[in-house]
Kinemage of the C-alpha trace (Angstrom):
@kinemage 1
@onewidth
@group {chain A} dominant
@subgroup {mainchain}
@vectorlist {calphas} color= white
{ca unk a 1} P 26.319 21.078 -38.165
{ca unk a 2} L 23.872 21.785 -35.240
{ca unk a 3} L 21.168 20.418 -37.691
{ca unk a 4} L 23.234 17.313 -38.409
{ca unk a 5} L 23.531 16.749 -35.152
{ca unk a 6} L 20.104 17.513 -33.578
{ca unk a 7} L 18.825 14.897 -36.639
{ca unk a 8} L 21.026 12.067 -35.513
{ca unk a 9} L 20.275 12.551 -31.801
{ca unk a 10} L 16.124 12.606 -32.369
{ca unk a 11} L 16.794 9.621 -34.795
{ca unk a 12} L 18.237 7.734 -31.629
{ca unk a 13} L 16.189 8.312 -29.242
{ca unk a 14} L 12.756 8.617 -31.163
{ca unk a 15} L 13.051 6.693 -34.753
{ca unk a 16} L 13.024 8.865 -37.795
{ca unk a 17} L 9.845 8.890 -38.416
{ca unk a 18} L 9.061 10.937 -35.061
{ca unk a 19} L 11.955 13.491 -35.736
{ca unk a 20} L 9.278 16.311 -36.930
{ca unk a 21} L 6.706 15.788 -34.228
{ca unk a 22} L 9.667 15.657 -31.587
{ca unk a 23} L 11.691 18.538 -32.965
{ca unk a 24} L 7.882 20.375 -32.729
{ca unk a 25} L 7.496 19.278 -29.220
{ca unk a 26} L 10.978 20.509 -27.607
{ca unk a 27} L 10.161 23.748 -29.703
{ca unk a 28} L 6.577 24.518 -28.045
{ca unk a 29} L 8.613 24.057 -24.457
{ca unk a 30} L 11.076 25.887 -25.277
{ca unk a 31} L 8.429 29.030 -26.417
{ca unk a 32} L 6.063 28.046 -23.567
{ca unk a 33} L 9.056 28.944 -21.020
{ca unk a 34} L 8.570 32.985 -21.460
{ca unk a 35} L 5.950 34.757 -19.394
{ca unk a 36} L 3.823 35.794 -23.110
{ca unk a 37} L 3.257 31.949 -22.592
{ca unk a 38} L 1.984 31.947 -18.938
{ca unk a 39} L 4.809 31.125 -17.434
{ca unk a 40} L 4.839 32.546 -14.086
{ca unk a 41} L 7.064 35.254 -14.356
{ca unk a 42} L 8.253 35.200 -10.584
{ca unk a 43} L 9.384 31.550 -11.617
{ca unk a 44} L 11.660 32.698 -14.688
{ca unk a 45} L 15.113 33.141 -14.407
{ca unk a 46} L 16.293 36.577 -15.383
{ca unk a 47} L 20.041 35.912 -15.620
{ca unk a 48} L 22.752 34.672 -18.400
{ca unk a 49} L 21.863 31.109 -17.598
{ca unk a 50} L 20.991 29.299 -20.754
{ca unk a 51} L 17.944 26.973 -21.410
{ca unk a 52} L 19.038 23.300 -21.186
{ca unk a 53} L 17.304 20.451 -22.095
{ca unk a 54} L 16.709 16.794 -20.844
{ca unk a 55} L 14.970 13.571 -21.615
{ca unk a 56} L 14.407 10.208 -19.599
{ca unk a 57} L 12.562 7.224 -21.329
{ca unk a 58} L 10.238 5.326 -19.413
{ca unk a 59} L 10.822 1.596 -19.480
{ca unk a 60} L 9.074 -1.869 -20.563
{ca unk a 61} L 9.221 -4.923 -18.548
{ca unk a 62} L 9.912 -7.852 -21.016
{ca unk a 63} L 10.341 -10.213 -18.269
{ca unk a 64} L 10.794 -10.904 -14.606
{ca unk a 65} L 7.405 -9.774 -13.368
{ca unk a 66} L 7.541 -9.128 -9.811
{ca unk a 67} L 10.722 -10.757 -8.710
{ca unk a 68} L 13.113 -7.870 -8.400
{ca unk a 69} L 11.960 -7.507 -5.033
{ca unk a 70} L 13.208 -10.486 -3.881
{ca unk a 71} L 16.478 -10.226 -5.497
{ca unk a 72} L 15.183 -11.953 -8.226
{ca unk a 73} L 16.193 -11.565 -12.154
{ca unk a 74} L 14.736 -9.587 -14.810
{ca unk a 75} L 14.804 -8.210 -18.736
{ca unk a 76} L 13.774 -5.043 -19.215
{ca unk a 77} L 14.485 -1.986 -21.380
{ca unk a 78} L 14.289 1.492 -22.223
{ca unk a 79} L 11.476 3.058 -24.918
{ca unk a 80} L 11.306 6.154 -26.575
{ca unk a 81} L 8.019 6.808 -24.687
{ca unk a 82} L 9.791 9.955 -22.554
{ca unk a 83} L 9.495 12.622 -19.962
{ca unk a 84} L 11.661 15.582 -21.685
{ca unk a 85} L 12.207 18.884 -19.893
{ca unk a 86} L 13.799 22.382 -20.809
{ca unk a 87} L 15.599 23.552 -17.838
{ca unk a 88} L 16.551 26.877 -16.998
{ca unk a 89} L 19.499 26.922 -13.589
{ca unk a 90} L 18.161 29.430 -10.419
{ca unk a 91} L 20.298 30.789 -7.661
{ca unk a 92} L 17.667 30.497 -4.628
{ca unk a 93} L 17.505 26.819 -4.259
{ca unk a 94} L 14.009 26.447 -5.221
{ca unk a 95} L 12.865 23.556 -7.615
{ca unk a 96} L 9.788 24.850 -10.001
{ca unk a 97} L 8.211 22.349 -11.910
{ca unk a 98} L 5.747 22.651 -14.690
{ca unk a 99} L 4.392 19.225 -16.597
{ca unk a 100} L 2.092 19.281 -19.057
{ca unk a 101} L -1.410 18.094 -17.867
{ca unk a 102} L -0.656 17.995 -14.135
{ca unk a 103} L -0.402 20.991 -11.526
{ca unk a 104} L 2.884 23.460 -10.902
{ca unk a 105} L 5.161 22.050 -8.063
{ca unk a 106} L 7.329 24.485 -6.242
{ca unk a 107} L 9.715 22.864 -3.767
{ca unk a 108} L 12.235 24.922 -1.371
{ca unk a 109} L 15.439 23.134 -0.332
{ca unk a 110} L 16.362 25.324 2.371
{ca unk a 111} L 14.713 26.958 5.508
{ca unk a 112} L 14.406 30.405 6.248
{ca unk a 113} L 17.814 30.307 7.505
{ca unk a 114} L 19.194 29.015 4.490
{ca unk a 115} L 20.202 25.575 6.330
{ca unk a 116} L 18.919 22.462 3.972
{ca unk a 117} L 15.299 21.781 4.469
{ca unk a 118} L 16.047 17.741 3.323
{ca unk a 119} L 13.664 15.969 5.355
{ca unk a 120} L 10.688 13.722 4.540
{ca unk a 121} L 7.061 15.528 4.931
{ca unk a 122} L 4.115 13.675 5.440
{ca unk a 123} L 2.002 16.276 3.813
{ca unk a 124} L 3.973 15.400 1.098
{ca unk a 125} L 4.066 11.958 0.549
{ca unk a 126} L 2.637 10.694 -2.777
{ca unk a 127} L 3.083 14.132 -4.587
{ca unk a 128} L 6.253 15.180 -7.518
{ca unk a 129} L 7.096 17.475 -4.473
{ca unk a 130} L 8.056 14.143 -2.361
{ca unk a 131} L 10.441 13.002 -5.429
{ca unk a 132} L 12.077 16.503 -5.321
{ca unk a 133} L 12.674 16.767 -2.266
{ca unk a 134} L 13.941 12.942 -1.178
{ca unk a 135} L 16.299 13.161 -4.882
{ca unk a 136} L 17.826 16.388 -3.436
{ca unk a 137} L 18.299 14.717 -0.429
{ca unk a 138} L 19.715 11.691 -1.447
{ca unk a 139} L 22.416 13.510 -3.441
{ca unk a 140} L 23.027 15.015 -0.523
{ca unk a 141} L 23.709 12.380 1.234
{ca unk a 142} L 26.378 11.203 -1.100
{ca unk a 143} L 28.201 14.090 -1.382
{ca unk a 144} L 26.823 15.575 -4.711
{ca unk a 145} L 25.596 19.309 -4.882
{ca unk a 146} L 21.858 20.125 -5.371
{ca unk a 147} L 20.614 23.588 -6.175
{ca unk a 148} L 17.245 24.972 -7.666
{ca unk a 149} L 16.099 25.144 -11.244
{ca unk a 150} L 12.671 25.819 -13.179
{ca unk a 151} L 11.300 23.198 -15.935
{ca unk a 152} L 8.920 23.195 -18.390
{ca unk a 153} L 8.228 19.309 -19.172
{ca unk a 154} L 6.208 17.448 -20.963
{ca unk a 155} L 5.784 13.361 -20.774
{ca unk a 156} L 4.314 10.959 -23.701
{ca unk a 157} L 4.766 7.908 -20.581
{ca unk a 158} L 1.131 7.420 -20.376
{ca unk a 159} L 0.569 7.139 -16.782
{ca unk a 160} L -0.663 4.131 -15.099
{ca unk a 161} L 0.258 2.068 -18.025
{ca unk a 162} L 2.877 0.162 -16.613
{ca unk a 163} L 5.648 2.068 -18.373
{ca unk a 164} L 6.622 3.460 -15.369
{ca unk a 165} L 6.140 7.111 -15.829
{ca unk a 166} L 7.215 7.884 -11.979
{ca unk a 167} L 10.523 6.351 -12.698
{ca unk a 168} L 11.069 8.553 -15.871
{ca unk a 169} L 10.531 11.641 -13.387
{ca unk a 170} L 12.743 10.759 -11.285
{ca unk a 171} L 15.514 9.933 -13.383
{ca unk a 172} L 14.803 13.162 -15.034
{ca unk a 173} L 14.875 15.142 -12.147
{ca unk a 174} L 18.364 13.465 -10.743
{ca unk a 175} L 20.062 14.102 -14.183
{ca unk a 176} L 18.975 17.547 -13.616
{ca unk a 177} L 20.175 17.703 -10.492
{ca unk a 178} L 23.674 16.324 -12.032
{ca unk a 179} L 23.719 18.027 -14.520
{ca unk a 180} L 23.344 21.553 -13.354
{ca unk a 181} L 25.660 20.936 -10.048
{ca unk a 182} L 27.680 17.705 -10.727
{ca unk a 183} L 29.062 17.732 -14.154
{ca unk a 184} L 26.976 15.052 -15.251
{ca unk a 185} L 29.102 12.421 -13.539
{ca unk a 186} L 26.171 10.299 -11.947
{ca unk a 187} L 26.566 6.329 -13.218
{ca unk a 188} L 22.725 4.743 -14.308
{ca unk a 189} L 22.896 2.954 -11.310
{ca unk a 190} L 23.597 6.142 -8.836
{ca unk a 191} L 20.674 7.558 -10.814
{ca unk a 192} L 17.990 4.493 -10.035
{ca unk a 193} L 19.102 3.804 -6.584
{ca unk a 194} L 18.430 7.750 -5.349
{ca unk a 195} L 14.733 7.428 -7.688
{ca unk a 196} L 14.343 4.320 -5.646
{ca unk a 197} L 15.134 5.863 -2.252
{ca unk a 198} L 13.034 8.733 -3.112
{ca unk a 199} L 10.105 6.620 -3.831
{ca unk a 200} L 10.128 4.755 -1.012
{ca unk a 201} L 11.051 7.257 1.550
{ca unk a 202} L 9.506 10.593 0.347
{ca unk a 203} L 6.847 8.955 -1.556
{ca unk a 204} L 5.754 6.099 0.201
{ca unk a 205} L 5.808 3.491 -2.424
{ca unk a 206} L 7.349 0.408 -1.793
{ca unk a 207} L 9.056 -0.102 -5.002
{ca unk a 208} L 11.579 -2.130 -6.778
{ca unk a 209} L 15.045 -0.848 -8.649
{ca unk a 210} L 14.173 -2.350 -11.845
{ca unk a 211} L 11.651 0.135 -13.104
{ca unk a 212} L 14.727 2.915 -12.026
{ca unk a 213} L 17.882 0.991 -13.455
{ca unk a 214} L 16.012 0.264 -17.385
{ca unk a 215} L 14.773 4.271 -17.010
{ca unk a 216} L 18.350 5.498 -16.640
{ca unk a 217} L 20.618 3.069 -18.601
{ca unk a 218} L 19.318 3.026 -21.804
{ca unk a 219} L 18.906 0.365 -24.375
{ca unk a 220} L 17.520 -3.911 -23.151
{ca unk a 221} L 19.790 -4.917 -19.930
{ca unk a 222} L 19.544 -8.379 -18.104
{ca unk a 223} L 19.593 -7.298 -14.152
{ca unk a 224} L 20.768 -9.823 -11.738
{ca unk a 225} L 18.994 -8.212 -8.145
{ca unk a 226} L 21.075 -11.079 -6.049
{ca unk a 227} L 22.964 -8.146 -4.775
{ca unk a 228} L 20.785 -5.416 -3.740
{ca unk a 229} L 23.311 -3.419 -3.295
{ca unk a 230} L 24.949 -3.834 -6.675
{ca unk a 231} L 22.767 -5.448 -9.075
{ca unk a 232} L 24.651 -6.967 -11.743
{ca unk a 233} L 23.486 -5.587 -15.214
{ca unk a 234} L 23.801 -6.345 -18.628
{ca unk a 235} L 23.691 -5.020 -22.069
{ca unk a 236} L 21.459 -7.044 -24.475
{ca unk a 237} L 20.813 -6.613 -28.094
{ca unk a 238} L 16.786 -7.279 -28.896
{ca unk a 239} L 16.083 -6.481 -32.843
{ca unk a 240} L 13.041 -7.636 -32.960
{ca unk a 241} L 12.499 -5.465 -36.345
{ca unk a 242} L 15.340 -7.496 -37.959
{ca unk a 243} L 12.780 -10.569 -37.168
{ca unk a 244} L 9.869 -9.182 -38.363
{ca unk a 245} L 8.071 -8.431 -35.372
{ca unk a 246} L 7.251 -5.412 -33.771
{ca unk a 247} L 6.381 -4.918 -29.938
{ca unk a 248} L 3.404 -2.756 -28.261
{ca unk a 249} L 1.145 -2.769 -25.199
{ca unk a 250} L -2.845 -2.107 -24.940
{ca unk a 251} L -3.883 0.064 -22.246
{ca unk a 252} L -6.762 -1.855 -20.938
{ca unk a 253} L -7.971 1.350 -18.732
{ca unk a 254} L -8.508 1.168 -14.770
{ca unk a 255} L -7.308 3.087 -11.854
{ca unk a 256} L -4.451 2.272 -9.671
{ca unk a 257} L -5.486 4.209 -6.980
{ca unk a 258} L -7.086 1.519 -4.812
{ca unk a 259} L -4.498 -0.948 -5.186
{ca unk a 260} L -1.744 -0.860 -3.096
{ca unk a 261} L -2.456 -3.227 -0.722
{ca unk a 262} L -2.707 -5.944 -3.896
{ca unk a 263} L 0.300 -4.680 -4.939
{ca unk a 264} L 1.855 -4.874 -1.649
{ca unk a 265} L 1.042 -8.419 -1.016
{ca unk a 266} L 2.921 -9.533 -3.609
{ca unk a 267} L 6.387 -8.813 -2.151
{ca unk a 268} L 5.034 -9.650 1.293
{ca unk a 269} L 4.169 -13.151 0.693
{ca unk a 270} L 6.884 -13.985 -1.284
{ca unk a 271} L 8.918 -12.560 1.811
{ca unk a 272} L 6.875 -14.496 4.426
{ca unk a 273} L 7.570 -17.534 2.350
{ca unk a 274} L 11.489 -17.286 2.814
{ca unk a 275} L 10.772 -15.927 6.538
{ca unk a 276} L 9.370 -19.520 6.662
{ca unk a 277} L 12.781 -21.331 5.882
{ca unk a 278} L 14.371 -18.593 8.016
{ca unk a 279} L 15.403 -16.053 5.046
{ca unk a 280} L 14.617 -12.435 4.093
{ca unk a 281} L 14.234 -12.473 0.256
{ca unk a 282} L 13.148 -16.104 -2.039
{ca unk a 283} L 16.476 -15.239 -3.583
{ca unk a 284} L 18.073 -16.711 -0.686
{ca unk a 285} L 16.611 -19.878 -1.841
{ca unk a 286} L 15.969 -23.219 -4.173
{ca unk a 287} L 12.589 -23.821 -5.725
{ca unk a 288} L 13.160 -27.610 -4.302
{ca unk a 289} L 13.277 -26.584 -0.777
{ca unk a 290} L 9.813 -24.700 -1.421
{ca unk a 291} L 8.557 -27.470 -2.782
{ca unk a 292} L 10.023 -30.122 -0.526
{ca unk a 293} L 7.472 -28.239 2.302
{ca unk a 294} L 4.751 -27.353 1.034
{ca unk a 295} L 2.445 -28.815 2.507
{ca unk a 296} L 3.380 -27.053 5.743
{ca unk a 297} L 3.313 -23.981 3.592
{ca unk a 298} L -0.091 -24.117 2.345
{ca unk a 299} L -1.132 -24.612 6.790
{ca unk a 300} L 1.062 -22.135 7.627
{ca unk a 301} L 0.614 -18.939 4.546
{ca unk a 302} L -2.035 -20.431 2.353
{ca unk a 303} L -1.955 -21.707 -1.164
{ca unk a 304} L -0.884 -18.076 -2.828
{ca unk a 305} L 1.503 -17.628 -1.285
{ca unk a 306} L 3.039 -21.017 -2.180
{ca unk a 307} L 1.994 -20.390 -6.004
{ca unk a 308} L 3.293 -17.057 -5.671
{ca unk a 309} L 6.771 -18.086 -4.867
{ca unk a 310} L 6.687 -20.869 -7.468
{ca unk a 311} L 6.109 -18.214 -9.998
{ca unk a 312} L 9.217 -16.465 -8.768
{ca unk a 313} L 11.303 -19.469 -9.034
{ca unk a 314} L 9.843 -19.810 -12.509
{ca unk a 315} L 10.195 -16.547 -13.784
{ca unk a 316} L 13.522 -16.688 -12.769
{ca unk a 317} L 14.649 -19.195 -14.885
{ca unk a 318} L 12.942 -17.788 -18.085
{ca unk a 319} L 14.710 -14.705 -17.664
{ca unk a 320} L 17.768 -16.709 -18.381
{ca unk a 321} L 16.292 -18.700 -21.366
{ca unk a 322} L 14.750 -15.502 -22.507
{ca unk a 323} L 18.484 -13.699 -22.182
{ca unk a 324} L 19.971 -16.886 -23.864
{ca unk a 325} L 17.728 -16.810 -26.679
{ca unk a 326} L 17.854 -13.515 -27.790
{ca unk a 327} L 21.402 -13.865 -27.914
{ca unk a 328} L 21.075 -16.662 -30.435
{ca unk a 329} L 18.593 -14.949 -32.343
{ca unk a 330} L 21.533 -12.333 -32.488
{ca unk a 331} L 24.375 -14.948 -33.455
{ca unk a 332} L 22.150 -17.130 -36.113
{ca unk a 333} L 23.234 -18.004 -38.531
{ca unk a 334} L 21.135 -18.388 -41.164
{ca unk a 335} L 17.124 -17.051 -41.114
{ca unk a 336} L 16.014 -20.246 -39.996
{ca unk a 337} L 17.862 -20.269 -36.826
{ca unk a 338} L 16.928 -16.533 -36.369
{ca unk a 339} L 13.177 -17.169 -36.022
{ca unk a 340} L 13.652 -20.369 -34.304
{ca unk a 341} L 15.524 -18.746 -31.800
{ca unk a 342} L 12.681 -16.221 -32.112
{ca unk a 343} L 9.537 -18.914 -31.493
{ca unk a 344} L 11.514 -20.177 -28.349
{ca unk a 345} L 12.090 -16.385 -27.310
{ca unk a 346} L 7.824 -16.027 -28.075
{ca unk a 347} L 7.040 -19.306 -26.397
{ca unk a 348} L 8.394 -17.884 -23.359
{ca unk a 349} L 7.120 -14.678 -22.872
{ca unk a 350} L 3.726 -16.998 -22.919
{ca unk a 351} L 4.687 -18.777 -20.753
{ca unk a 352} L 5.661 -15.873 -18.353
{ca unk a 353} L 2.227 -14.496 -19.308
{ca unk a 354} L 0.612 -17.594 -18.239
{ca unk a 355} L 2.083 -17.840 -14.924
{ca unk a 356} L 1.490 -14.341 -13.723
{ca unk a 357} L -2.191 -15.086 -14.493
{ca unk a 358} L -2.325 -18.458 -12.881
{ca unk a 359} L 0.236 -18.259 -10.136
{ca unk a 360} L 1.533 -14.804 -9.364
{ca unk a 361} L -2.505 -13.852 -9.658
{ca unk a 362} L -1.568 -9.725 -10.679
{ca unk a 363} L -4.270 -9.484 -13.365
{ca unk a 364} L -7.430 -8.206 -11.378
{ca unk a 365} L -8.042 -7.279 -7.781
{ca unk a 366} L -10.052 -10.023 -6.097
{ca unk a 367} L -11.615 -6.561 -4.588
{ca unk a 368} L -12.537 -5.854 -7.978
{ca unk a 369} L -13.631 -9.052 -9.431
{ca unk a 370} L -16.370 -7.594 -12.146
{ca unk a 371} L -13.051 -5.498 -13.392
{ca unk a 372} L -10.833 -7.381 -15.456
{ca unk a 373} L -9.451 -5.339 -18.519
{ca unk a 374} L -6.127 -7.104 -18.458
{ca unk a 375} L -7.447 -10.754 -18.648
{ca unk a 376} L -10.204 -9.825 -21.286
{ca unk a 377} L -7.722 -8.091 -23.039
{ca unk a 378} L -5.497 -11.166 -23.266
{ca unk a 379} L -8.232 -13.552 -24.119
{ca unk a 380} L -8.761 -11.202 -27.429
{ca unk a 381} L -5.454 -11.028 -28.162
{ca unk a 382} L -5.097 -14.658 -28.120
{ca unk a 383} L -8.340 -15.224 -29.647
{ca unk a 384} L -6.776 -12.743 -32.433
{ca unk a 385} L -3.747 -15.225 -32.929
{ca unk a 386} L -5.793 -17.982 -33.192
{ca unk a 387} L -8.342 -16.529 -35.658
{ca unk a 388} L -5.480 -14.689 -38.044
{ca unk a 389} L -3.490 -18.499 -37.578
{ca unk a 390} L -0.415 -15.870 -36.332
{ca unk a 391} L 3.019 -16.922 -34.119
{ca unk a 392} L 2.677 -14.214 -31.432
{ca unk a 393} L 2.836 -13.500 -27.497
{ca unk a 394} L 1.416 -11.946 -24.364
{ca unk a 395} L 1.688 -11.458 -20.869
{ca unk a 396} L 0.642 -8.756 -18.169
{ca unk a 397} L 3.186 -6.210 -18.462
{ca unk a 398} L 4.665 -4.268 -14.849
{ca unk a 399} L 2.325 -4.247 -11.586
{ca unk a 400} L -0.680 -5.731 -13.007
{ca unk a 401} L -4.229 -5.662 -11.503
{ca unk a 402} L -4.994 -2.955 -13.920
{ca unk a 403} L -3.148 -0.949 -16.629
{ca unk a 404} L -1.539 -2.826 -19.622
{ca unk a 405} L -0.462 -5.941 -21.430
{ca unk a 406} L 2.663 -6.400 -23.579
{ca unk a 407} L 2.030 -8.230 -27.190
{ca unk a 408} L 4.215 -9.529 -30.039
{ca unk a 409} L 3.112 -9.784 -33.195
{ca unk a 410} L 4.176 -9.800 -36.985
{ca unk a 411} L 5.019 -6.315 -38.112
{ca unk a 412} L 2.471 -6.895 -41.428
{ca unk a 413} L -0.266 -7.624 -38.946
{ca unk a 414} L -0.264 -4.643 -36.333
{ca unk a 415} L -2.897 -2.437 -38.140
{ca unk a 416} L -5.175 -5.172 -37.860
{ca unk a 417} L -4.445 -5.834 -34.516
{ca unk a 418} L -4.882 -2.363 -33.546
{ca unk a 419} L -8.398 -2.226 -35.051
{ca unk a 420} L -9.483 -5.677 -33.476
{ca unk a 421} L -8.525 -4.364 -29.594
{ca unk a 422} L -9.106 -0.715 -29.885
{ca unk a 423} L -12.615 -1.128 -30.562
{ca unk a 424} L -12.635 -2.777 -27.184
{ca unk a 425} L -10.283 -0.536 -25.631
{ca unk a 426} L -10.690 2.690 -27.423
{ca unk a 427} L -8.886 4.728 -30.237
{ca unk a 428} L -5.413 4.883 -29.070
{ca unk a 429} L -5.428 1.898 -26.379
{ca unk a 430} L -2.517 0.414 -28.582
{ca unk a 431} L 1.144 1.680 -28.306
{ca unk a 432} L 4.301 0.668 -30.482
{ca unk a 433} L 7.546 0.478 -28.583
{ca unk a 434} L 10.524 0.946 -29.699
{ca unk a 435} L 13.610 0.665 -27.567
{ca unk a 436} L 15.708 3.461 -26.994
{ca unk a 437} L 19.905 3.250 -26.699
{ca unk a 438} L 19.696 6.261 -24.539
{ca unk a 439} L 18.878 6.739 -20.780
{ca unk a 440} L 18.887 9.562 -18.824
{ca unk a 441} L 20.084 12.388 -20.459
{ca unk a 442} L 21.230 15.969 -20.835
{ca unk a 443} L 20.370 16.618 -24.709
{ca unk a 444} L 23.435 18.832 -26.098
{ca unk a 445} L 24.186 19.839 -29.505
């Protein structure tokens, strides 16, 4: 039964085709928890307390780039692309952390005293230890129990891809948390609001909720961000296999590390743009009352800042086309109305694309101007549609200025695809997606 059971829960989250290499994986952690592994044997828990494992997904933005920030609207949803930990429970309220490929993290909740040591640290900002610590706390905050535990984790959320590997983490590490000393009981949304606090507090990254809410809740889900407080979010079906199509994104290369200020400026000029017309967010806004001064605008903030908050305004809207026409591809009818409601679904992911190129401007650093692996890499793709006479789409996918683009392309045509850009990119620059049902998650059978 155990078998059954562990089959049918790999199926969901990874596709059947991965069950071997996944059931491999969660095996290796499992064996590499023991000190005969080097596991540091001070960090190993020699009581009763079983091993217990855990898996978040990271996410894919399939549109709404860059507006959650200003309580905009997005589509975006979970992949089976995860961060998966075995997790052993430890009675001295330290957090030990071992990830495959990066350096052990030890955190202590409490002081010498034994009073909660909760606080932000600067000598901790922009570390896992900052995301510990400010989760912990948060929970605290809202009344749930936090405790200490040592993992053994391993993530296939290529970092700096735009998947949003440091959102996976920290959904992981609050369903730990939850797990071990809450029951479990956290909602999705509980679980991305304390990653978001985390990240911005401890960490020092001025982030969104979207990345957070489509790590935790599983599955493709509409997000309404007019309420910050309580973003509205819905469940959407996307079957793009029962289409024909199949979904990936091309890691074009290039570091992040340099570009916070671009990314930064993004949510600051759209903010200085409502701060014009006397409001906090563009959300708080109508695209004609933009319009109706800009002139004044372009004096007063320059012209990107005007474009900039066009493209919110824009990429707004498609989110609600987009929603509207994936639901019809869901409802057709007949096959005909299926890929017509498919084409206007492709048409205007292009479209979204197009205007984060030309009007949000995310796709290169004007610091960097002689590096531009997202553009090129979306001039070859659509010079590959073009060439092979194909019906496909892409756009920047998540931050932009460096990482990846998301493309959309006939199932029947993907090895050729993946042969055209990788010898650009390199062996391996091109990653299926597949959504993933599943969110957060304690794995228990």
């Amino acid at each position: 039964m155990i078998e059954k059971e562990l089959q049918e829960i790999f199926n969901e989250l990874y596709g059947e085709h991965e069950v071997d290499a996944v059931r491999q994986r969660y095996a290796t952690l499992i064996e590499k928890m023991s000190k005969d592994a080097g596991f540091p044997e001070s960090e190993l828990c020699n009581t009763s307390e079983d091993i217990r494992i855990f898996s978040a997904p990271g996410r894919t933005e399939l549109a709404g780039n860059h507006t959650d920030h200003n309580r905009g609207k997005v589509l975006a949803a979970s992949i089976q692309l995860d961060n998966a930990a075995v997790v052993q429970k430890r009675d001295d309220n330290t957090v030990f952390f071992r990830s495959t490929g990066f350096p052990d993290v030890k955190v202590k909740l409490t002081d010498s005293t034994g009073a909660p040591d909760l606080q932000p640290k600067r000598e901790e900002e922009g570390t896992t230890e900052a995301l510990i610590r400010g989760i912990a706390a948060e929970m605290n905050r809202r009344g749930c129990n936090v405790g200490g535990f040592s993992a053994n984790a391993d993530s296939t959320v290529l970092p700096g891809s735009g998947l949003s590997s440091s959102a996976a983490v920290e959904a992981l590490l609050c369903r730990i948390f939850d797990s071990l000393y809450g029951e479990g009981k956290l909602k999705f949304l509980e679980i991305a609001q304390i990653g978001q606090f985390a990240e911005n507090v401890y960490f020092g990254k001025p982030c969104g909720l979207m990345d957070q809410i489509a790590c935790a809740s599983g599955g493709a889900v509409s997000i309404d961000f007019a309420d910050a407080a309580q973003p509205a979010v819905k469940r959407i079906n996307f079957d793009l296999a029962g289409a024909g199509y199949i979904l990936c994104v091309v890691n074009t290369g290039g570091s992040h590390a340099d570009l916070t200020a671009d990314y930064a400026s993004i949510p600051s000029e759209m903010k200085a743009v409502a701060a014009f017309f006397g409001k906090s967010v563009l959300g708080e806004l109508e695209k004609e009352t933009v319009l109706s001064r800009a002139a004044d605008l372009r004096k007063a903030l320059g012209d990107r800042a005007l474009l900039r908050s066009l493209h919110f305004f824009d990429e707004n809207a498609r989110v609600d086309a987009m929603t509207t026409a994936l639901s019809e591809m869901e409802n057709a009818p007949t096959t005909a109305a299926k890929h017509h409601a498919l084409n206007s679904y492709l048409d205007l992911v292009n479209e979204s694309g197009d205007s984060s190129w030309k009007l949000l401007q995310n796709v290169y650093s004007t610091h960097q101007p002689k590096t531009q692996g997202i553009s090129a890499a979306l001039a070859l793709t659509k010079d590959f549609f073009r060439k092979q006479k194909l019906r496909g789409a892409c756009r920047v996918h998540g931050g932009g200025f460096a990482g990846t683009i998301q493309v959309y392309l006939p199932q029947d045509a993907m090895n050729a695809y993946r042969a055209n850009i990788e010898t650009v990119f390199g062996a391996g620059s091109a990653t299926t997606l597949r959504i993933r049902p599943i969110g957060a998650v304690e794995l228990v059978f």
